[in-house]
N, C-alpha and C positions, 0 to 999 in steps of 0.2 A: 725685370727691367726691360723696357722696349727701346730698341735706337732708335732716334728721330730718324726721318731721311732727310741725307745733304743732298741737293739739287746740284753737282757740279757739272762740267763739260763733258759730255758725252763724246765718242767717236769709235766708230767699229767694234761695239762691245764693250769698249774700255770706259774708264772716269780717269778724271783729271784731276788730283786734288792739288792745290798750291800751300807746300808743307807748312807754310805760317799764317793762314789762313786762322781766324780765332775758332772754328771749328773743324780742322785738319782731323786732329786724330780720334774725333769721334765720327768721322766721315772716314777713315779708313777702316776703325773698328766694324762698321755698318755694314762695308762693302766688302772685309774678309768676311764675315756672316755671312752672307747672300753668295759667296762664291765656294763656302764649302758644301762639302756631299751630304743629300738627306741619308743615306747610308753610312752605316758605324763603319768608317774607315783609319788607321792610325796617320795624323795630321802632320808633315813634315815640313819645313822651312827649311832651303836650298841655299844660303846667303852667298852669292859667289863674288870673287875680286880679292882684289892683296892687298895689302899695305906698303907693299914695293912703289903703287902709283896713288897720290892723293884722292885722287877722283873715285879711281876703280877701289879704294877702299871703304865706299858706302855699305856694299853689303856686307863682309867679316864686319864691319862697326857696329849695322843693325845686330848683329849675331851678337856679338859681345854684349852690348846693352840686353841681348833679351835672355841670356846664359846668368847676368848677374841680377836679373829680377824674383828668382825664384820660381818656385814651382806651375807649370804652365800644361794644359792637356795635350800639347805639342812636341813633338821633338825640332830640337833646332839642329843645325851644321853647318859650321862656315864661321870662324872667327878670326881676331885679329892674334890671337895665339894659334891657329890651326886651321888658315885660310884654305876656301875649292880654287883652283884657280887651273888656265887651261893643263897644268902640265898632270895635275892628280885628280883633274874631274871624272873622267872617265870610271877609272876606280874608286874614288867616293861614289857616283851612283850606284855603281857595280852591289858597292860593300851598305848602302841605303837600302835598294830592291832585297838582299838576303837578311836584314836585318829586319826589316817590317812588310808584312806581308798586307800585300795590296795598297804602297801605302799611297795616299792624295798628297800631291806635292806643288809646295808653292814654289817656286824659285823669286829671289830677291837678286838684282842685278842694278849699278848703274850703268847709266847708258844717256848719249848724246843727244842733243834738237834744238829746232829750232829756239833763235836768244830770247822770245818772248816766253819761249815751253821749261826757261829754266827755272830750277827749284819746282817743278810740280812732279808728285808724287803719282805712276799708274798703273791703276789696278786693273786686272782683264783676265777671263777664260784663255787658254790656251799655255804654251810654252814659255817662255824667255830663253833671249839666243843670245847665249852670251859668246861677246868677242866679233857679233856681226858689226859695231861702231867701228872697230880697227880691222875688219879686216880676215878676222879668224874664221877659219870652220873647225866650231866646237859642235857639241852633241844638245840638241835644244832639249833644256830643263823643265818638268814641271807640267801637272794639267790647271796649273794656273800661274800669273805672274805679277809680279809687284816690283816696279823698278821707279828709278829717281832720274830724273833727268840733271846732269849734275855741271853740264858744262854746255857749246856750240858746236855742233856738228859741221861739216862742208870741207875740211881743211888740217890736214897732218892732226889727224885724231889722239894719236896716242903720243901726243908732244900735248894737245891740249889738256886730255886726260891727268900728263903728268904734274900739268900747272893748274888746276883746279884748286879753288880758295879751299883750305881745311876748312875754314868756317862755318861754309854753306854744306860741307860734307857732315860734320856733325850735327847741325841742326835738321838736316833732312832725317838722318840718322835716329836722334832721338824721336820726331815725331813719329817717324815709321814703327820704330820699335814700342814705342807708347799704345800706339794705334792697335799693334796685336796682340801686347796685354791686356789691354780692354779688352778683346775678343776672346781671349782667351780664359780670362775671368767672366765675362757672359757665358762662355759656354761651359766652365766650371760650375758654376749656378745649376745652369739648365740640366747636369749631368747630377749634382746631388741632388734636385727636387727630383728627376727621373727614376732616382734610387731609393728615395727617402717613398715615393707612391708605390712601387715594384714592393719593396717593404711592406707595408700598410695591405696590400693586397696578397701575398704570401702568406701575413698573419692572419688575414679572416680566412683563408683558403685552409688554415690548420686549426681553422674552430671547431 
């Protein structure tokens, strides 16, 4: 299976996808592709936020939604029964790095912008810093990032944070999370045809 490419809004590395777009979550599938390692590295998902605040409860959502989809080539962490949030991140990375060795990490965060940039989904090379909307110096997550822009930045952030529609937090939510079982099921694909030739070549090797 080949992903089409979605043409979305570019900006310093990143894409923009707008989560209700009719081609959202196969435009994020596309672009967690392209942002993972050609190197066999173990694949982590960082979902960080609580359910203490509406908004900041995008990522444990994403996490939740992709804990109850089934088996995936990924590891996930960060849910709404066992959210990262500033006070235990530290020690969730900590307890990630000795769990999986070398592993590539996505961090999932939401996060504030501009009132036109709301509801758009984006994906980019680099970290996500989570807790810079309000203010925080947290430990930046991730050699790569996938956040949601979920509300307007400029003004008593974490007041706005705390009154963000549920609505538009779980509809961000399921696209995102749809977005990386597609990719995760593509790259399930690609890892049994890898297996199934590896095979195929092993047995004429023992003729």
């Amino acid at each position: 299976m080949k992903f089409k490419p979605y043409f979305f809004e570019r900006s310093g590395g990143t894409v923009r996808i707008p989560y209700d777009d009719e081609h959202a979550v196969q435009a994020v599938a596309s672009h967690i592709q392209q942002l993972l390692p050609a190197t066999v590295q173990p694949i982590v998902f960082v979902c960080i936020g609580t359910d203490r605040s509406t908004g900041d409860s995008l990522g444990p959502f994403v996490g939740t939604l992709l804990s109850e989809k089934g088996t995936l080539p990924f590891s996930i962490y960060g849910t709404l029964d066992d959210p990262i949030h500033a006070v235990n991140l530290v020690d969730k990375l900590q307890m990630i790095e000795e769990k999986h060795e070398n592993p590539f990490i996505i961090g999932i965060d939401a996060c504030l912008g501009r009132i036109k940039s709301v509801g758009h989904i984006i994906l980019g090379e680099g970290p996500v810093k989570p807790g810079a909307g309000v203010n925080k110096d947290l430990p930046q997550v991730g050699d790569a990032h996938m956040t949601g822009i979920v509300n307007v930045s400029g003004f008593m952030e974490f007041f706005v944070l705390q009154n963000t529609r549920l609505n538009l937090v779980v509809k961000m939510a399921k696209t995102m999370a749809d977005g990386i079982y597609e990719a995760g099921t593509h790259l399930n694909r690609k890892i049994q045809i890898e297996e199934y030739l590896q095979l195929n070549v092993d047995r004429e090797n023992s003729i």
